[in-house]
N, CA, C and O atoms as CSV, one atom per row, in Angstrom:
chain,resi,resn,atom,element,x,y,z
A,1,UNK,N,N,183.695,48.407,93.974
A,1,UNK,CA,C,183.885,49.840,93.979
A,1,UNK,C,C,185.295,50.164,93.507
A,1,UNK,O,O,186.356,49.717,93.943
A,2,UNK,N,N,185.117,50.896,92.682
A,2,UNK,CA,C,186.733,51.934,92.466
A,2,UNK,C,C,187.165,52.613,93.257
A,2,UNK,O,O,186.560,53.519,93.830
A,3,UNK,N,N,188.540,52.210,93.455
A,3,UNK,CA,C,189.795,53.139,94.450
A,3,UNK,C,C,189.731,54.297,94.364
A,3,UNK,O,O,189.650,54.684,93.198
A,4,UNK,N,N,189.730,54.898,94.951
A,4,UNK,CA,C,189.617,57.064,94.848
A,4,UNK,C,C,190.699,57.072,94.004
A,4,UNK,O,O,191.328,56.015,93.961
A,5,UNK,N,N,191.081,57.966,93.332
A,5,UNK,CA,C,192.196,58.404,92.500
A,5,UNK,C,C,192.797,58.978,94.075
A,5,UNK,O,O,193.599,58.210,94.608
A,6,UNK,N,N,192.637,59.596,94.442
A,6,UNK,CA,C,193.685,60.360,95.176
A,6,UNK,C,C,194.296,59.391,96.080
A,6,UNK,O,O,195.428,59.728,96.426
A,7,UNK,N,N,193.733,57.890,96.739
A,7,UNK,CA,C,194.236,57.072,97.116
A,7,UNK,C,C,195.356,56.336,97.157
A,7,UNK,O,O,196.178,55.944,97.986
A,8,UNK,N,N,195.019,56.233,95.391
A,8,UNK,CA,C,196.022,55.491,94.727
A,8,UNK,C,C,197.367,56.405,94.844
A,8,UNK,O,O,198.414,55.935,95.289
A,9,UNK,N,N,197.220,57.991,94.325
A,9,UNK,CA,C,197.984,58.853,94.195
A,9,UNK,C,C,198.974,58.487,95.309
A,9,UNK,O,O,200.134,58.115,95.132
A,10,UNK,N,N,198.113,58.705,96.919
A,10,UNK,CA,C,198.712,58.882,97.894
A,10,UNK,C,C,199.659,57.469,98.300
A,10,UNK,O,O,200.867,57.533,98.527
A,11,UNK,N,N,198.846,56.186,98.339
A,11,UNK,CA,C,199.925,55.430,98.521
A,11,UNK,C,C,200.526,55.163,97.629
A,11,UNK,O,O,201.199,54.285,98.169
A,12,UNK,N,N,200.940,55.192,96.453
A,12,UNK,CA,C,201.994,55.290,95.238
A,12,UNK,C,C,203.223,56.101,96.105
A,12,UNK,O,O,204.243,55.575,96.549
A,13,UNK,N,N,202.924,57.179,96.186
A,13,UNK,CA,C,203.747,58.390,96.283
A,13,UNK,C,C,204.699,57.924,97.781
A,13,UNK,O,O,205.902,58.140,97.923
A,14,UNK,N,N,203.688,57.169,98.905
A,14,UNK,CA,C,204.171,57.064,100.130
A,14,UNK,C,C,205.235,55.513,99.706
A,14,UNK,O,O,206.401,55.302,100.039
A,15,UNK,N,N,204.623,54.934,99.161
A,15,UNK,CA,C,205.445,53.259,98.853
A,15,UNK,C,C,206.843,54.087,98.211
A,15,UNK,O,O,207.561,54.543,99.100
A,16,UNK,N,N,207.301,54.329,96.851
A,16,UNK,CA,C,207.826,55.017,95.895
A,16,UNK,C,C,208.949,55.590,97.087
A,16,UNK,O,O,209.996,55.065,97.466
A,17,UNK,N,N,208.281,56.910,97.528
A,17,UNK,CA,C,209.201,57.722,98.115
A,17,UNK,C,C,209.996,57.026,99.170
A,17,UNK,O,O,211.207,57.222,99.272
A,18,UNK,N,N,209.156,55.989,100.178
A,18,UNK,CA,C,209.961,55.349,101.096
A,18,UNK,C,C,210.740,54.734,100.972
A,18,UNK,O,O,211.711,54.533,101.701
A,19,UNK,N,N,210.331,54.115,99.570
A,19,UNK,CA,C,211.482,52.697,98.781
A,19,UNK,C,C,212.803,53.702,98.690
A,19,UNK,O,O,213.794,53.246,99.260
A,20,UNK,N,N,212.963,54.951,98.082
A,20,UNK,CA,C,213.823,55.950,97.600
A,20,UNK,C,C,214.758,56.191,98.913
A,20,UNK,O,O,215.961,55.946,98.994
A,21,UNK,N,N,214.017,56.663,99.791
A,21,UNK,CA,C,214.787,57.118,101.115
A,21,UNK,C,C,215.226,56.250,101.695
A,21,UNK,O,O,216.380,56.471,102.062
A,22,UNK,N,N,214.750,55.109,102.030
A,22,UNK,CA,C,215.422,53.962,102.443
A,22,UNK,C,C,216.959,53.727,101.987
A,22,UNK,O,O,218.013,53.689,102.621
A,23,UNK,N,N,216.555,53.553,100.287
A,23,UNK,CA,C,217.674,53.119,99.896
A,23,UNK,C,C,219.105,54.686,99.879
A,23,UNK,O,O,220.322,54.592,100.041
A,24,UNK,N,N,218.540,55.514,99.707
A,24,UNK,CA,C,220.008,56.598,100.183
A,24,UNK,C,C,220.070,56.684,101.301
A,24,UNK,O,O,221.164,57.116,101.662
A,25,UNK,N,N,218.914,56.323,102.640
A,25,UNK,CA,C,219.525,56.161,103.314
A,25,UNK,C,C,220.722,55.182,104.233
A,25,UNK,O,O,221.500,55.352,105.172
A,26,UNK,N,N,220.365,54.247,103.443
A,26,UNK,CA,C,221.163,52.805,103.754
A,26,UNK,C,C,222.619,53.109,102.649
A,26,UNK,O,O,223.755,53.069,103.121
A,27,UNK,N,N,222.479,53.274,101.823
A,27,UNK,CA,C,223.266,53.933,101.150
A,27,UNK,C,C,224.986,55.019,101.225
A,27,UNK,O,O,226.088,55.113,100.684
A,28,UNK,N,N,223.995,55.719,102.482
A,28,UNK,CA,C,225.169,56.883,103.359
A,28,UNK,C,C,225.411,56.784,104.435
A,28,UNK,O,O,226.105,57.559,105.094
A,29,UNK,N,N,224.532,55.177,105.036
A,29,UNK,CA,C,224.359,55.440,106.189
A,29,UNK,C,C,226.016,55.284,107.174
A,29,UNK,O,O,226.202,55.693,108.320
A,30,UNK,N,N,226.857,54.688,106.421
A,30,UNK,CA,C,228.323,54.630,106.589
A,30,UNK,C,C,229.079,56.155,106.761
A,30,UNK,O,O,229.695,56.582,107.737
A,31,UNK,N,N,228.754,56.931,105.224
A,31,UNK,CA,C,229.177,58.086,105.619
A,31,UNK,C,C,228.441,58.763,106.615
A,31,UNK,O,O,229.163,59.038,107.573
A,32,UNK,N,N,226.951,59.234,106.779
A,32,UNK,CA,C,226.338,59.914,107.822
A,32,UNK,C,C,227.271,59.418,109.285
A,32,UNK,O,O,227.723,60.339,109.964
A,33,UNK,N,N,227.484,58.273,109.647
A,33,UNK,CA,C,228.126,57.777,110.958
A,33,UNK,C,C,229.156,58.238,111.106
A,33,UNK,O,O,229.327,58.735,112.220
A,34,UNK,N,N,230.382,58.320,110.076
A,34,UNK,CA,C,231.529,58.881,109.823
A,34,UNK,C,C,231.761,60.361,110.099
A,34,UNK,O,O,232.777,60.578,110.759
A,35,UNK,N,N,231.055,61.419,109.745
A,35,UNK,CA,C,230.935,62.255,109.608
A,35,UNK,C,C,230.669,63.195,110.523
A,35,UNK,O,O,229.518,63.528,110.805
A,36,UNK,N,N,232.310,63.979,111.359
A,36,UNK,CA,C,232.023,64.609,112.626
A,36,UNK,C,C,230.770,65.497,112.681
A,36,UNK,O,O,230.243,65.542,113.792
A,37,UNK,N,N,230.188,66.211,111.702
A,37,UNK,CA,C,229.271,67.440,111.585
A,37,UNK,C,C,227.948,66.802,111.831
A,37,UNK,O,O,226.921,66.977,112.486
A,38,UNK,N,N,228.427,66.062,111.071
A,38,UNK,CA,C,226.652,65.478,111.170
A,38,UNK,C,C,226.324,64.515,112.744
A,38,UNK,O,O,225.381,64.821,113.473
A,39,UNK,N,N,227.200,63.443,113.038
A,39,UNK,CA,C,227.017,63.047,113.769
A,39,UNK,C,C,227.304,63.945,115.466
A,39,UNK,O,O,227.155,63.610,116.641
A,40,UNK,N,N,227.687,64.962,114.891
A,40,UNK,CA,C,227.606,66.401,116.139
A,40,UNK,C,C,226.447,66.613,116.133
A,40,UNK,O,O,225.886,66.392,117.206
A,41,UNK,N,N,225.561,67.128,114.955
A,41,UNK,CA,C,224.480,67.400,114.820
A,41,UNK,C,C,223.232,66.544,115.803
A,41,UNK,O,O,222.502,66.812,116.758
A,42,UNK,N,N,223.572,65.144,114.726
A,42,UNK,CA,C,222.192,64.064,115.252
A,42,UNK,C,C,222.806,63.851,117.033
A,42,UNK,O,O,221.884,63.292,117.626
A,43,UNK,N,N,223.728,64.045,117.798
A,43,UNK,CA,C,223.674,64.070,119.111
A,43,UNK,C,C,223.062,64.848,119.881
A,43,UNK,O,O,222.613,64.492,120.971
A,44,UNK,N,N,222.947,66.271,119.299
A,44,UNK,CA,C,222.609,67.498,120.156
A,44,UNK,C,C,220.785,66.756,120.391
A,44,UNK,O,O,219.833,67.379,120.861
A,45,UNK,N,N,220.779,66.049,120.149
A,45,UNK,CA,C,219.338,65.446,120.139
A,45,UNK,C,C,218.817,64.604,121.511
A,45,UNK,O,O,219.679,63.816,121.900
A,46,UNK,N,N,217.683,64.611,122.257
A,46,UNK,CA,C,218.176,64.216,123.784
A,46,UNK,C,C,217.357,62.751,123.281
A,46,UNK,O,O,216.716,61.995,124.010
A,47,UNK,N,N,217.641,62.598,121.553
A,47,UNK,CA,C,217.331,61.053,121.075
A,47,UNK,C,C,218.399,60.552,121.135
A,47,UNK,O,O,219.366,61.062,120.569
A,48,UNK,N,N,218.478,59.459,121.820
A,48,UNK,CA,C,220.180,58.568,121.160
A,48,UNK,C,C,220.103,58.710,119.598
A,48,UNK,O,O,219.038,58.786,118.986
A,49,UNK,N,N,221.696,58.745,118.859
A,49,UNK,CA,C,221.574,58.617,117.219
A,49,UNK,C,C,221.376,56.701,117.467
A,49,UNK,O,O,220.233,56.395,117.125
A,50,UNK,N,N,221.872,55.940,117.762
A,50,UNK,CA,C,221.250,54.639,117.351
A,50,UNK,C,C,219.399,53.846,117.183
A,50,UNK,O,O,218.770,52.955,116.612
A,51,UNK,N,N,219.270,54.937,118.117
A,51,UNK,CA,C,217.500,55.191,118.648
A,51,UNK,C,C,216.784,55.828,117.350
A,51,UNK,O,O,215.673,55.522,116.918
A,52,UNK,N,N,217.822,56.942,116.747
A,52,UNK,CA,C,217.340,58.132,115.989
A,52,UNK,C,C,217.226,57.104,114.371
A,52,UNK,O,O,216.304,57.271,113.572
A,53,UNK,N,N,218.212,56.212,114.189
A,53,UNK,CA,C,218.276,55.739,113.161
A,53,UNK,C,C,217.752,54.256,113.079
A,53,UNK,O,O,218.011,53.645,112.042
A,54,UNK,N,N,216.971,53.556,114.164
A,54,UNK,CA,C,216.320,52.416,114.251
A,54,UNK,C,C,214.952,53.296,113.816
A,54,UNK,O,O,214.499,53.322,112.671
A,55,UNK,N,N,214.592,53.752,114.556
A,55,UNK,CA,C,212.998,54.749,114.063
A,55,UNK,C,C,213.108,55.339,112.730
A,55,UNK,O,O,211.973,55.586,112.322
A,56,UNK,N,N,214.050,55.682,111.844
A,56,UNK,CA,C,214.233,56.139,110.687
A,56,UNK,C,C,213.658,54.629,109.607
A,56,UNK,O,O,212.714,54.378,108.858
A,57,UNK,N,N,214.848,53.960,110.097
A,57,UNK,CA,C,214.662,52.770,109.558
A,57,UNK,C,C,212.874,51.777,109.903
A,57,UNK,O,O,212.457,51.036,109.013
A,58,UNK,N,N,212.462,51.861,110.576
A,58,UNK,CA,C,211.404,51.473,111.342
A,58,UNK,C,C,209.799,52.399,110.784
A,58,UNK,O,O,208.755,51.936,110.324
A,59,UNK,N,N,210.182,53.751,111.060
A,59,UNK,CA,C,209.264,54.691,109.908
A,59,UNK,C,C,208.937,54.276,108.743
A,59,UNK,O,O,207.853,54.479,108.197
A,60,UNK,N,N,210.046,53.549,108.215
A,60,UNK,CA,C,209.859,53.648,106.360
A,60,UNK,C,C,209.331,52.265,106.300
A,60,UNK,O,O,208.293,52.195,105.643
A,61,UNK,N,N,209.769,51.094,106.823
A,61,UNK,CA,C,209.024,49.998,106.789
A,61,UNK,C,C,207.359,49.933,106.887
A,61,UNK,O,O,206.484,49.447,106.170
A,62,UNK,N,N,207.380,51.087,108.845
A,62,UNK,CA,C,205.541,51.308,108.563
A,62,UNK,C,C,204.469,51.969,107.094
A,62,UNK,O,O,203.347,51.593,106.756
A,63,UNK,N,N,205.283,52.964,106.528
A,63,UNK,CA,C,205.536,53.500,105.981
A,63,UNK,C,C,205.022,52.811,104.314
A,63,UNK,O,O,204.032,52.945,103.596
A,64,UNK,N,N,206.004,52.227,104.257
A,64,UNK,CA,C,205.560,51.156,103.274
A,64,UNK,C,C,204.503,50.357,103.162
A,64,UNK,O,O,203.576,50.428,102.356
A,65,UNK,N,N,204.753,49.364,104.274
A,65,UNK,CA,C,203.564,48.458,104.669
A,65,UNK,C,C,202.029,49.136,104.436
A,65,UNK,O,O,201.183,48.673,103.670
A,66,UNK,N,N,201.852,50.502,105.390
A,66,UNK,CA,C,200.530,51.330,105.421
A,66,UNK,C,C,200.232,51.324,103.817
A,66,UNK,O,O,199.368,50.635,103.276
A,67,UNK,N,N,200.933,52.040,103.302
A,67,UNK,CA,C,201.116,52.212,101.826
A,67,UNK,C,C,200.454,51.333,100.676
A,67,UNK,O,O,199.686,51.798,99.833
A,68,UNK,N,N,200.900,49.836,100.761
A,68,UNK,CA,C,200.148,48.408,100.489
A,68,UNK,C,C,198.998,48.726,100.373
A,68,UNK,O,O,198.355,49.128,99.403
A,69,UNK,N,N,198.675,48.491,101.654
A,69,UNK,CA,C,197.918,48.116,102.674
A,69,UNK,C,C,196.631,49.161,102.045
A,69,UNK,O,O,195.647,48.569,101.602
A,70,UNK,N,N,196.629,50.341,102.012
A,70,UNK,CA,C,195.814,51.782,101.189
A,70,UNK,C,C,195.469,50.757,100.755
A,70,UNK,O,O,194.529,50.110,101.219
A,71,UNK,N,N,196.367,50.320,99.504
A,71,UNK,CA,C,195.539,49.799,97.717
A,71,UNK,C,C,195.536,48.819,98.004
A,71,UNK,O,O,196.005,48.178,97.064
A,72,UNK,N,N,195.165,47.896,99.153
A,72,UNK,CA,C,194.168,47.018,99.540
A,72,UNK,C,C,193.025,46.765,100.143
A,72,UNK,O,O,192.469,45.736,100.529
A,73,UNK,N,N,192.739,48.044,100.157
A,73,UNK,CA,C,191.600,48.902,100.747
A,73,UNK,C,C,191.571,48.043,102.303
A,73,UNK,O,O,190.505,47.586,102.715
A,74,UNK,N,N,192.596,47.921,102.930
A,74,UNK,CA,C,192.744,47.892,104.076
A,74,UNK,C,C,192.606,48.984,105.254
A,74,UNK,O,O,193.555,49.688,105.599
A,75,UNK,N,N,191.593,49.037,105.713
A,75,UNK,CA,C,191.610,50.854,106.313
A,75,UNK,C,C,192.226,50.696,107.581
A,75,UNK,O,O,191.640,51.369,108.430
A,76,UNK,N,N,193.548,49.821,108.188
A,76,UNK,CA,C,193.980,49.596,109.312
A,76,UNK,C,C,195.497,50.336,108.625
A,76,UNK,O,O,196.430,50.692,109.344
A,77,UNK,N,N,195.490,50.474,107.018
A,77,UNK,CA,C,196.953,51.029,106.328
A,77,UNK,C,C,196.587,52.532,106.500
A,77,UNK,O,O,197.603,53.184,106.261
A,78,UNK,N,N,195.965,53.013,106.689
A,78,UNK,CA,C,195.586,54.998,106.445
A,78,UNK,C,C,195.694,55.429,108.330
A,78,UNK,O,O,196.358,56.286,108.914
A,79,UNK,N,N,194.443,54.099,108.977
A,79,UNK,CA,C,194.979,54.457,109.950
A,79,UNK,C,C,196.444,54.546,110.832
A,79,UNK,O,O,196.681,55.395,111.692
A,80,UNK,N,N,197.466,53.329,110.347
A,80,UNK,CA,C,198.160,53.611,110.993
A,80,UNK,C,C,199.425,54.762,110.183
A,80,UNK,O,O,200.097,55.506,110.896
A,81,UNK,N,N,199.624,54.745,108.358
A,81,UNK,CA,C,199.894,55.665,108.237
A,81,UNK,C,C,199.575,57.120,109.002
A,81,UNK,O,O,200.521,57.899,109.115
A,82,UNK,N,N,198.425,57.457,109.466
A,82,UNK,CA,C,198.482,58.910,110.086
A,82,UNK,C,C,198.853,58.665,111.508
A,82,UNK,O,O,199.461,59.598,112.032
A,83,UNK,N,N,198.614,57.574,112.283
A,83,UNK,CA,C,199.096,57.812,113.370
A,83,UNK,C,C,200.925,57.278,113.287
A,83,UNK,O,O,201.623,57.622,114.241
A,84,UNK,N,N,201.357,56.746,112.539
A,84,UNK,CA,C,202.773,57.015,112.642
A,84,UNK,C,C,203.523,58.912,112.160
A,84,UNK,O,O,204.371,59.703,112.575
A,85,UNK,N,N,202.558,58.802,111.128
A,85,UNK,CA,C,203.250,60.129,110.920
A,85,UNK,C,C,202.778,61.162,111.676
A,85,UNK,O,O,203.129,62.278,111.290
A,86,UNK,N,N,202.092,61.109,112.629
A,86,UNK,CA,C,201.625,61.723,113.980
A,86,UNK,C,C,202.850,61.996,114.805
A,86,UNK,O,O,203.266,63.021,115.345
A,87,UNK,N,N,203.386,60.522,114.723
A,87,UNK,CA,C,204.194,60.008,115.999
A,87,UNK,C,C,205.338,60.556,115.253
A,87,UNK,O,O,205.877,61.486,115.852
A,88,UNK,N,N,205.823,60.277,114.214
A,88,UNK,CA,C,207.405,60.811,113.204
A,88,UNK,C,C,207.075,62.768,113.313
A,88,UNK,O,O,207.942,63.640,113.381
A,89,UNK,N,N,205.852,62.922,113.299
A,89,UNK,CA,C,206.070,64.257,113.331
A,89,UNK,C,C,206.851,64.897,114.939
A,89,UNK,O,O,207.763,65.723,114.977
A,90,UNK,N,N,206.143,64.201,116.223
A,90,UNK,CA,C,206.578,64.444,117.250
A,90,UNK,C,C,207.840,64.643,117.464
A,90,UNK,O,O,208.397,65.624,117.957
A,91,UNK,N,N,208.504,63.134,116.854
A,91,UNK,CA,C,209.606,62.786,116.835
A,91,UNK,C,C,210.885,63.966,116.250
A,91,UNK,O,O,212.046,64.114,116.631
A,92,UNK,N,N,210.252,64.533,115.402
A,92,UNK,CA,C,210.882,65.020,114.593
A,92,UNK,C,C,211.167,66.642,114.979
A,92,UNK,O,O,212.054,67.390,114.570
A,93,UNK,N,N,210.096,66.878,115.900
A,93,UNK,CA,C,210.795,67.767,116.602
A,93,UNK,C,C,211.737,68.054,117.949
A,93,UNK,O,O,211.974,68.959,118.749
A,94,UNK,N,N,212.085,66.778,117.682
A,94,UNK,CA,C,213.509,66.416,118.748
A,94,UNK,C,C,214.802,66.309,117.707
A,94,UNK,O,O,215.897,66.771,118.029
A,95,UNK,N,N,214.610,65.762,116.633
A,95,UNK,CA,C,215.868,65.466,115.839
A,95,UNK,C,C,215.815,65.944,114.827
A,95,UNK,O,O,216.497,65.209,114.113
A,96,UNK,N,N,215.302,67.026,114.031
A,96,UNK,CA,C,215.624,67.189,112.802
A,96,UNK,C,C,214.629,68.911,112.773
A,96,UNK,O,O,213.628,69.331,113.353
A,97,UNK,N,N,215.394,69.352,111.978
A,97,UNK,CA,C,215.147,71.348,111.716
A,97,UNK,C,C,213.527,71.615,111.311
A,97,UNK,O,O,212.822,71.307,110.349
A,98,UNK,N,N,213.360,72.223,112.346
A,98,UNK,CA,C,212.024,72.919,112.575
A,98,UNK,C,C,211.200,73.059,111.196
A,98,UNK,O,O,210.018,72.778,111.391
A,99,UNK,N,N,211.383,73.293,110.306
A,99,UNK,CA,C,211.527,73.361,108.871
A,99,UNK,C,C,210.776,72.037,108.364
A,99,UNK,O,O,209.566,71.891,108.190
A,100,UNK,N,N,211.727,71.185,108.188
A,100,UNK,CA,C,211.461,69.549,107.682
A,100,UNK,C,C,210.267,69.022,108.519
A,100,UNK,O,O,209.426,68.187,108.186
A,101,UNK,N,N,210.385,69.681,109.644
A,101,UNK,CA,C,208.828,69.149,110.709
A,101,UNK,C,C,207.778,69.747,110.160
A,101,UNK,O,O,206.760,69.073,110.005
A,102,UNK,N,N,207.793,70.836,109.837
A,102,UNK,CA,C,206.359,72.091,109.465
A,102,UNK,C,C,206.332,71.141,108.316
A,102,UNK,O,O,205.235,70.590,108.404
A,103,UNK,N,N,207.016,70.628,107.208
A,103,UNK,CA,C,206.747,70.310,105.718
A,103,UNK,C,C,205.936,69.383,105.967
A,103,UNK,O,O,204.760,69.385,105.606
A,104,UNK,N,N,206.823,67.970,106.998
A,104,UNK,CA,C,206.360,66.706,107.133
A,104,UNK,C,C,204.732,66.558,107.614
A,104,UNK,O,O,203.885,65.741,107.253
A,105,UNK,N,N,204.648,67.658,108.551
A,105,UNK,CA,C,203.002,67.612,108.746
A,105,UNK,C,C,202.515,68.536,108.221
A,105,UNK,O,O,201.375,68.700,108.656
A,106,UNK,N,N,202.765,69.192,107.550
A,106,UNK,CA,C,201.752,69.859,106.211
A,106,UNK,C,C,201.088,69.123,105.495
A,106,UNK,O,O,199.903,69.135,105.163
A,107,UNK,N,N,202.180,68.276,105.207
A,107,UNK,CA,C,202.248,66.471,104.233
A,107,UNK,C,C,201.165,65.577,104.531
A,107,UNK,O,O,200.458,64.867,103.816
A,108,UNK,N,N,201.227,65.856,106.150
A,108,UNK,CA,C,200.443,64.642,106.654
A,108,UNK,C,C,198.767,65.039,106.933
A,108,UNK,O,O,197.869,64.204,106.829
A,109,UNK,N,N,198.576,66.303,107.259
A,109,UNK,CA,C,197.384,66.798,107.153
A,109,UNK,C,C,196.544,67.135,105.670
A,109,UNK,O,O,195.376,67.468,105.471
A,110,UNK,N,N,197.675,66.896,104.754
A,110,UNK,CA,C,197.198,67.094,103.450
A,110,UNK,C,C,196.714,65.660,102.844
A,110,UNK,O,O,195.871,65.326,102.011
A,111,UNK,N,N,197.481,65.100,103.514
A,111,UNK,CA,C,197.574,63.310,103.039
A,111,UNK,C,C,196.004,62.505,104.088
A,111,UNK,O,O,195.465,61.422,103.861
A,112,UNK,N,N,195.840,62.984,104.610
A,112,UNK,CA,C,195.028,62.753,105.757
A,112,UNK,C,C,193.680,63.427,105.432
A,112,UNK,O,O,192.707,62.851,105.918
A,113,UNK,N,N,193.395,64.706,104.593
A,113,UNK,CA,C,192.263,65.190,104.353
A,113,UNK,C,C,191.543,64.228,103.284
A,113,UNK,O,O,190.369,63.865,103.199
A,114,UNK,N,N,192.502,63.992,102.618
A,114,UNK,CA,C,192.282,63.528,101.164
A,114,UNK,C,C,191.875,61.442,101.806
A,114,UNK,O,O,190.958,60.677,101.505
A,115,UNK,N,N,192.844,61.311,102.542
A,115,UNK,CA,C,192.567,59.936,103.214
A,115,UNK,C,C,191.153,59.708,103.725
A,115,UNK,O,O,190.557,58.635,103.630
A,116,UNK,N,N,190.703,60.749,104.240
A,116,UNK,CA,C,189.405,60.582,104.986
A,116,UNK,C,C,187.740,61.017,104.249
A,116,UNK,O,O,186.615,60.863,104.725
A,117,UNK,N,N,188.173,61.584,102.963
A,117,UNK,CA,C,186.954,61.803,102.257
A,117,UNK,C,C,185.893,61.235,102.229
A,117,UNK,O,O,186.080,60.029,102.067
A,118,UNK,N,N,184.672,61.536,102.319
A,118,UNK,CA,C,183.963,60.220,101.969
A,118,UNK,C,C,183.573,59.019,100.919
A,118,UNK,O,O,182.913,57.984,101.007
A,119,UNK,N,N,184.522,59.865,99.589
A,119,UNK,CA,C,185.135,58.267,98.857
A,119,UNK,C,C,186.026,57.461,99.297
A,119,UNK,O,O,185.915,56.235,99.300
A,120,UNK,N,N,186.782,57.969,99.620
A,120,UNK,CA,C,188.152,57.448,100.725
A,120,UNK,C,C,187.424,56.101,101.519
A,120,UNK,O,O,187.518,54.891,101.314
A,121,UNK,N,N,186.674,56.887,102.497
A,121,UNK,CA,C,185.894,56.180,104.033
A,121,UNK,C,C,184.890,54.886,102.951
A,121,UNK,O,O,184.520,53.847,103.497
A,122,UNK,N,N,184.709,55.030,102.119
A,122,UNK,CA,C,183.504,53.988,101.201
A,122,UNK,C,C,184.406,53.501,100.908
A,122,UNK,O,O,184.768,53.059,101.998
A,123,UNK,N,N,185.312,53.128,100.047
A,123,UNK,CA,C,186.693,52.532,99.933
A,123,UNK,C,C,186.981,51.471,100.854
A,123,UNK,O,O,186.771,50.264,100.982
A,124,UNK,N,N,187.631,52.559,101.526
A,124,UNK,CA,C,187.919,51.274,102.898
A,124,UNK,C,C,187.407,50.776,103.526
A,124,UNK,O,O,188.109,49.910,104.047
A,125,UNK,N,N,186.086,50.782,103.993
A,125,UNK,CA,C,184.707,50.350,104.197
A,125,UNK,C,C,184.212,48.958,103.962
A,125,UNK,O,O,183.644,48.201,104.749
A,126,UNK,N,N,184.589,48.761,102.560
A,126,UNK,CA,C,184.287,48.458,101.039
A,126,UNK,C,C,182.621,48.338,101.118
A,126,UNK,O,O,181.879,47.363,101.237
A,127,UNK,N,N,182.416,49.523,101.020
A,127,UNK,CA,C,180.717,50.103,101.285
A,127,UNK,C,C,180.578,50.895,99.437
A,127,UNK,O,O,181.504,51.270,98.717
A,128,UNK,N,N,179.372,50.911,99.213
A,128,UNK,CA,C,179.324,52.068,98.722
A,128,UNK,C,C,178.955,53.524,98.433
A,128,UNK,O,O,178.958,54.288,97.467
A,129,UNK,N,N,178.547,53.550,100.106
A,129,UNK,CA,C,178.344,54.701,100.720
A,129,UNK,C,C,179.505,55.700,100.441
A,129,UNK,O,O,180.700,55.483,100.644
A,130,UNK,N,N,178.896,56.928,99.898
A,130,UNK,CA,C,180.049,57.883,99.759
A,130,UNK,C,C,180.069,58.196,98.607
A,130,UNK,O,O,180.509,59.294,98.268
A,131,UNK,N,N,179.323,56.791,97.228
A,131,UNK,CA,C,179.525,57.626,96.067
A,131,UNK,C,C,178.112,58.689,95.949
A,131,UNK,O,O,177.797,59.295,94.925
A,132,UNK,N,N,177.445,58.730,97.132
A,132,UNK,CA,C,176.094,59.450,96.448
A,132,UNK,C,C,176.253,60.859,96.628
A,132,UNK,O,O,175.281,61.614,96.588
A,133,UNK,N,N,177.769,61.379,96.881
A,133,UNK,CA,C,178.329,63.032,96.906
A,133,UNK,C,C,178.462,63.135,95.283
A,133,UNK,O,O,177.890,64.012,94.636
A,134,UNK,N,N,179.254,62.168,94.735
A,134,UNK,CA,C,179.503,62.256,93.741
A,134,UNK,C,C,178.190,62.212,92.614
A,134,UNK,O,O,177.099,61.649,92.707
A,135,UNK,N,N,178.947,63.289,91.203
A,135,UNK,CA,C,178.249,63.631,90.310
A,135,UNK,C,C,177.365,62.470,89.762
A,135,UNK,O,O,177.769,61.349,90.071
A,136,UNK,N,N,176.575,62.512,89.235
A,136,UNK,CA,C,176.096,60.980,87.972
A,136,UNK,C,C,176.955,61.988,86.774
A,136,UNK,O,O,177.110,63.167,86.456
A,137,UNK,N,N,177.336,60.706,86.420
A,137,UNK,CA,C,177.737,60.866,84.843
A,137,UNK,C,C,177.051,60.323,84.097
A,137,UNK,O,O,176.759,59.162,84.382
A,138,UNK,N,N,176.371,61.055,82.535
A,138,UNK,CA,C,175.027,60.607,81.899
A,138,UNK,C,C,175.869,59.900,81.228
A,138,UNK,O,O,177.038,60.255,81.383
A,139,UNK,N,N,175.580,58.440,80.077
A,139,UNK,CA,C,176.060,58.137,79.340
A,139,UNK,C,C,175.816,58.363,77.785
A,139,UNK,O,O,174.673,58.521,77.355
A,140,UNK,N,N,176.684,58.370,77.142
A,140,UNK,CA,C,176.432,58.782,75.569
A,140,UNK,C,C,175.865,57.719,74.717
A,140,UNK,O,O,175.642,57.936,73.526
C-alpha cells in the first residue's frame, strides 16, 4: 500500500521542523540562560527553567523519533506524536504565551485529523482497508 500523501507531508514537516528548532535552540541556548529578561520570564513559571528546558529538549527528540516512525508506517509514531503533543500542549500552558499554546494545538488537532483518516488508519494497519473511500481511477 501507498503512504497517504498527507502522512508523508506531516512527518516531513514534524522531522524537518524539529531538526530546525533543536538546532537554534541549542544554538542560544547559552544566550537564552544569560539573559536577565528572558530567564525572568521562563521563572515566573511554577516549571523549574532546568525542568522547562530538559522537556524542550526531550519534546523534539519524541518528536522526531514519532516522525520516523509515521514513514514507517509504525502506528505506535502518530500515536505517541499526539499524545506528546497533548502533553507539550498542557505543558505549555504553564511556560510559554497563551498564543503559542492556541497555535501549537490548532497544529495538533489539524495534524491529528489528517493522522487518523481512514487512509491514514489502512497505512498503519498495513491493511488495505480504507482505500475503498477512495475514488477508482479508470486507466487510459
Amino acid at each position: 500500500m501507498k503512504r497517504p500523501t498527507s502522512v508523508t507531508v506531516i512527518a516531513w514537516i514534524l522531522i524537518v521542523m524539529t531538526v530546525i528548532m533543536a538546532l537554534a535552540s541549542l544554538a542560544t541556548l547559552d544566550k537564552t540562560l544569560n539573559n536577565p529578561e528572558i530567564l525572568a520570564e521562563m521563572e515566573k513559571s511554577s516549571i523549574p527553567v532546568t525542568l522547562q528546558i530538559v522537556l524542550s529538549f526531550a519534546g523534539a527528540l519524541i518528536t522526531l523519533v514519532a516522525g520516523i516512525a509515521m514513514l514507517k508506517a509504525q502506528n505506535w509514531g502518530r500515536l505517541v506524536y499526539v499524545g506528546w503533543g497533548a502533553i507539550a500542549v498542557v505543558i505549555g500552558l504553564f511556560t510559554s504565551p497563551k498564543a503559542m499554546v492556541g497555535l501549537d494545538a490548532a497544529i495538533l488537532v489539524i495534524f491529528a485529523f489528517f493522522l487518523f483518516l481512514p487512509q491514514a488508519n489502512a497505512w498503519f494497519s498495513g491493511s488495505e482497508a480504507g482505500n475503498e473511500d477512495l475514488p477508482a481511477v479508470e486507466g487510459s
